[in-house]
N, C-alpha and C positions, 0 to 999 in steps of 0.2 A: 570468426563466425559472428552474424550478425546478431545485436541483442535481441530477445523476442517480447516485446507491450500486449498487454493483454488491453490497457485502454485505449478506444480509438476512436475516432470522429466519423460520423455522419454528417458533411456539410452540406446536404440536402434539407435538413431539418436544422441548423445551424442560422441563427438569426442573430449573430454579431452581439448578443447583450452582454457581455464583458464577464457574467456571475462567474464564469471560468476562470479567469485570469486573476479574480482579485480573491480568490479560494486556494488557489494553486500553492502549495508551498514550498517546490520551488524554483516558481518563476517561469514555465515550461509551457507555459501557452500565450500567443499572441492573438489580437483579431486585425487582419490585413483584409483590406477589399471586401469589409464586411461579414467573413467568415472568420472562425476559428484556427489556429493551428498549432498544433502540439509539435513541441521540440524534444525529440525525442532521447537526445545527450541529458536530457534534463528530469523528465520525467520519470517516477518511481510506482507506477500504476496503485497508487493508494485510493483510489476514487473517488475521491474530494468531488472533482468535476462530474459525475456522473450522481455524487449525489443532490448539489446544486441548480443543474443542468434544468431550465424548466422546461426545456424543447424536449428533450430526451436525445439532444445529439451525441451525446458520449456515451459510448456503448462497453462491455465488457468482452471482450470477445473468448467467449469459454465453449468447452466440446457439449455437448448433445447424445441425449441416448442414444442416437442413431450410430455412435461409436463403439457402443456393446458389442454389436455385429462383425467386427471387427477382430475379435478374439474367441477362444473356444470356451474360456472360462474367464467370468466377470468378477471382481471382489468391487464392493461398494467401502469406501470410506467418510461415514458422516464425522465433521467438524461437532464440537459438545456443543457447536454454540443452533445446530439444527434440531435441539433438543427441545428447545425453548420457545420455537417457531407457532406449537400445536398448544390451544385451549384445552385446559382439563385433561392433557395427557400427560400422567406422572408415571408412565409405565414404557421406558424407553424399549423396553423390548417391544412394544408395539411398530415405535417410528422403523426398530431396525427390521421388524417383518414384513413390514409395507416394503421398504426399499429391495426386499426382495422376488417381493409380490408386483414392482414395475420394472424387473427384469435381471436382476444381477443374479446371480450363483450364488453369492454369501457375502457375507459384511463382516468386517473389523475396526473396532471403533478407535477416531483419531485420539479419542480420552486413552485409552491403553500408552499410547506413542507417548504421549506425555505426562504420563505414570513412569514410563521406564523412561523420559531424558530428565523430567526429576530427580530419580535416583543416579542417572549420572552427572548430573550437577551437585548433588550432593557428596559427592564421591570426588568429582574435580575441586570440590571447594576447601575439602577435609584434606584434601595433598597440600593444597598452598600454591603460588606461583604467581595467581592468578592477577590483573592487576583492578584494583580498585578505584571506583566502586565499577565492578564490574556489569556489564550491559547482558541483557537475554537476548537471545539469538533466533525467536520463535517467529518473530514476525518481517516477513521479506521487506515490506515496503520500508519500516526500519533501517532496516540492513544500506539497502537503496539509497538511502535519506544521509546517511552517516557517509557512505561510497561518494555521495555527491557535493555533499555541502559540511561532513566535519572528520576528512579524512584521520584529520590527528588523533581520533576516537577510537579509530580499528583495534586497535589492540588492548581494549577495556572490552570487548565484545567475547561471551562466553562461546568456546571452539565447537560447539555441539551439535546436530543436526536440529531441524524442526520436528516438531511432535509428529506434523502429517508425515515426515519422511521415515521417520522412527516406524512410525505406524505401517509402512509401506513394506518394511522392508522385512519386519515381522511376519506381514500378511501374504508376503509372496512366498516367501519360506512354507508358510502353513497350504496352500496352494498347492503350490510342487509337491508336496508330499502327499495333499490327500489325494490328488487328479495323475499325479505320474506324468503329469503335459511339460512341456519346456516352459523357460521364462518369456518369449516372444510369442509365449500363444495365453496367458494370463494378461489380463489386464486390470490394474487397479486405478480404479476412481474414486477422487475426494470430492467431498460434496462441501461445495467453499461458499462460504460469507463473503469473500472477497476476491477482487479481479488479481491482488498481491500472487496469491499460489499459484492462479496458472500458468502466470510469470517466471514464476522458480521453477515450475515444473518444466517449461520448455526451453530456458537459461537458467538451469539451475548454477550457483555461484559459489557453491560449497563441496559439491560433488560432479566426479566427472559426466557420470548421468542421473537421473532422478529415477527411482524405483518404482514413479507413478508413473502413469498412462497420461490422464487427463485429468481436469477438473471439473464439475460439473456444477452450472450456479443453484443454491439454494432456491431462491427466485426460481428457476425453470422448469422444479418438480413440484412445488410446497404443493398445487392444485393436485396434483396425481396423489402425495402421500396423503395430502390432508381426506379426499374422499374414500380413501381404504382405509383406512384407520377408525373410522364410524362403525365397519363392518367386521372389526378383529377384534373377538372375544377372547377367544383363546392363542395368544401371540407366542412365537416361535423361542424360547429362552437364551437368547443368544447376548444378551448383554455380560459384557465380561468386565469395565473399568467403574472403578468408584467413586469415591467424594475427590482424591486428591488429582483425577483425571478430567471429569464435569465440569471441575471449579475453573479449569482451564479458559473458561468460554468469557469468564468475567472478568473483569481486571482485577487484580492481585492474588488471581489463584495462583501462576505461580511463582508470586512471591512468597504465598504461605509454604509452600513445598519445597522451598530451597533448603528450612532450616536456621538462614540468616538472622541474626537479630536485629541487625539494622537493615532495613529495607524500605523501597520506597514504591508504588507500583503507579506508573502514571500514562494517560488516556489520551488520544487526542490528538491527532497530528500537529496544532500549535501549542499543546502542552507539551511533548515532546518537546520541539524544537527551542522552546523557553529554557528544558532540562537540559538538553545536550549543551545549549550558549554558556549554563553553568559550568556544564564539567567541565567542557574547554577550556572557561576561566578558571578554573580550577577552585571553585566557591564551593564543590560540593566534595568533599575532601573525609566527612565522617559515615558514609554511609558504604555497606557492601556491597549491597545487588539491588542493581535499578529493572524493573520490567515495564519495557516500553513496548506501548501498544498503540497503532494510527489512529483506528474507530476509536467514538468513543464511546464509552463502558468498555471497552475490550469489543473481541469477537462478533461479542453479542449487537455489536452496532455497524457490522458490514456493510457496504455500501450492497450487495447481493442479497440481504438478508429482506423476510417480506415484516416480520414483526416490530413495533417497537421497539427498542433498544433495551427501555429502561420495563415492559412488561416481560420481555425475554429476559431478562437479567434477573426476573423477580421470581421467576417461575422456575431456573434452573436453581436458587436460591431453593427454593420451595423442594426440589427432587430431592438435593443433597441433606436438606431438615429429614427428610426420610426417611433417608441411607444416609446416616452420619458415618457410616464405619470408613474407615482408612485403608483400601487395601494396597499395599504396596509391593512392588514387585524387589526381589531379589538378585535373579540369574540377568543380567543383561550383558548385552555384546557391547563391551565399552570400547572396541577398538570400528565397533561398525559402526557406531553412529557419533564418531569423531568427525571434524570436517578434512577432507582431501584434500582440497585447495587452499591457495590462500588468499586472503578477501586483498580487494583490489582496491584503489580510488579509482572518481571515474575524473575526468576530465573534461569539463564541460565549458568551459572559457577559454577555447586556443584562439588566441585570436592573430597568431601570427607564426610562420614555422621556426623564426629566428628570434631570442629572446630582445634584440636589442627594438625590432619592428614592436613586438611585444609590448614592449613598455612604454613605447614612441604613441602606440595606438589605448594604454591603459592612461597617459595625459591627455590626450585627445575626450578621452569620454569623461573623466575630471573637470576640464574645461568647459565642455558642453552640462555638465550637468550642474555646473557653477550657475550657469544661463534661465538652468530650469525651475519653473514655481515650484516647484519642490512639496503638491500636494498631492500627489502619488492618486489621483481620481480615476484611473483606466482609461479615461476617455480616449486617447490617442491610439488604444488596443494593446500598449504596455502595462504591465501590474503596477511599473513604478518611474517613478523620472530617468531613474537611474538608469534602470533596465532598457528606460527610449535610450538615453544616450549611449548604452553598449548598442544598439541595436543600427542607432543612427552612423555609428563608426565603422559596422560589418557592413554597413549597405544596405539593411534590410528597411530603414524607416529614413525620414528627412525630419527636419525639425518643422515641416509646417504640418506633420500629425499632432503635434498637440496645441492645440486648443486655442490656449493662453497666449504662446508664441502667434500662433496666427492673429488673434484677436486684436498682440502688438504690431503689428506687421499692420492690418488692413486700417488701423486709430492711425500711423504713421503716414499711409498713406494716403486717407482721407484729409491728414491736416495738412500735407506737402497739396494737394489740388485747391483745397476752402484758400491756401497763401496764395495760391498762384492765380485764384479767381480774384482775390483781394486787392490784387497787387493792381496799380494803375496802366489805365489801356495806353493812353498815349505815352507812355514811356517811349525816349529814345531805340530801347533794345527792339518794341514791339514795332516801331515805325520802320526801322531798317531790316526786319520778319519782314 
């Protein structure tokens, strides 16, 4: 089955400026003939490029209300981090009555989801087994990132579903029972910060199928909830998750919820990528539970999201001063939201079917990249020299894309014509021409 990218190009609005490629982490986009192109063995739909992008060619490609219609009975699922989107709204039961008021049936919030895989990582961590320092399992592009670029890490990654799916799987149960309708006639929607979830939900990589429907971008409603929500006095009481679910939305909520006493909770898709080059080398050897997260702040800095990162972050801060209380769940299905499958590496460098062509083609791009200025500028439409010289060896580039090589090329050949104009006319060779 083919994988399913929620990120994808517009090369209509695509105007070749490189900000894509030198953002990329990793390595998954090139620009040939002037446009973009995303390679999609590579790509972890974390949305780096799309938030970069000054064209707005990188789009997310997420479902639309018009999906509602679709089913007989809607559950909406807001992200904690859609919490934090609205000025001077500290009364989340508002955001969740509007979301109902632009068309769903009911809502169930993804902070519950990750109340109860809190407690089940508390619960896996209290058995033992686990290997340390072990990784959180909440964030797909993560997941992605590790699958692509540091397979030897798989099995430092906690076995557990993600909050949204926790949340889903909850909400469709509660569903069925109150509606009497089958499970292909509900439909549940996450209301995502990021292009990562619609990803999992249409390839999901943990479970055989995702208990979600669709996702829907934050971005795509804020203008609907934000104009009802001025006009809701009296909001519907449907908020059920507390501080230890909310906190979810910021970076190190949940590492306060694990329990661990060494913990580390780190933001950023190249903060990540700094942490993971540690574990690998194995530098970071004293610490329990790492919570990696792309955005940075956490959640709260989606590539989908419409508010500032760092005012959203302050404001859900602001809720939880509030409602300090802890409520945490007890009863959970620890065998439901284990993972099914088992996580995979991905393979993104075949560069030959036989190992020995393999290797034959990995000195090739050694060699070539011996050659190269080695100041990794884009210019050529590569992020790196490196990357031209894989590139140059599949076919896909020549060495007179970059720059510098050409630059030497056309000095070379201006001094072989200035010699040859130098050179004397009546020479013997020129009399017998």
């Amino acid at each position: 089955m083919s994988y399913f990218h929620s990120v994808t190009l517009d090369k209509n609005k695509c105007h070749g400026c490189t900000n894509c490629i030198k953002r990329c982490p990793t390595e998954a986009i090139r620009v040939r003939g002037g446009k973009a192109k995303i390679i999609k063995e590579r790509c972890i739909d974390c949305g780096e490029c799309i938030r970069v992008c000054p064209y707005h060619a990188k789009l997310a490609n997420t479902d639309s209300l018009d999906s509602l219609s679709d089913y007989k009975y809607t559950v909406a699922m807001p992200a904690p981090s859609l919490y934090g989107q609205f000025k001077d709204v500290t009364d989340v039961n508002k955001i969740l009555t509007a979301l109902k008021l632009i068309g769903f049936d009911d809502v169930y919030e993804v902070a519950r989801g990750a109340e109860i895989v809190s407690e089940a990582t508390r619960r896996l961590i209290e058995k033992g087994g686990l290997v340390k320092p072990i990784i959180n399992s909440a964030c797909p592009a993560v997941l992605r990132l590790i699958r692509v670029r540091f397979p030897g890490l798989i099995n430092h990654i906690l076995p557990v579903s993600s909050p949204m799916e926790a949340a889903a799987m909850e909400a469709r149960r509660e569903a069925v029972l109150k509606t009497g309708l089958k499970n292909e006639e509900i439909g549940i929607f996450f209301i995502t910060p990021c292009p990562a979830k619609e990803t999992s939900i249409k390839s999901p990589l943990l479970k055989e199928k995702s208990n979600v429907n669709g996702a829907i971008s934050i971005a795509d409603i804020y203008m609907k909830i934000h104009n009802l929500i001025k006009n809701i006095d009296k909001p519907e009481m449907l908020a059920q998750a507390g501080l230890e679910g909310v906190s979810w939305a910021r970076s190190g909520g949940e590492c306060k919820a694990t329990d661990t006493i060494i913990n580390i909770a780190v933001d950023g898709i190249d903060e990540v990528i700094k942490i993971l080059e540690e574990i690998e080398n194995g530098k970071i050897d004293d610490i329990d539970f790492v919570e990696l997260l792309a955005c940075n702040g956490g959640c709260v800095g989606g590539p989908l999201t419409v508010e500032n990162s760092y005012v959203c972050s302050n404001r859900i801060r602001n809720m939880i001063d509030l409602d300090p209380e802890t409520k945490r769940i007890e009863n959970i299905d620890e065998e439901g939201i284990l993972w099914e499958k088992v996580l995979m590496p991905v393979q993104i460098m075949q560069l030959a079917d036989n190992l020995e062509e393999a290797v034959e083609k990995l000195e090739q791009i050694d060699k070539i990249w011996e050659t190269m200025p080695k100041l990794d500028c884009g210019s050529c439409g590569a992020p790196s020299c490196k990357a031209l010289a894989e590139d140059i060896v599949k076919g896909f580039a020549t060495e007179n894309d970059c720059i510098f090589k050409m630059r030497e090329k056309v000095q070379n050949l201006a001094k072989e014509l200035f010699d040859l104009e130098s050179s004397p006319h009546g020479s013997k060779s020129d009399r017998e021409i």
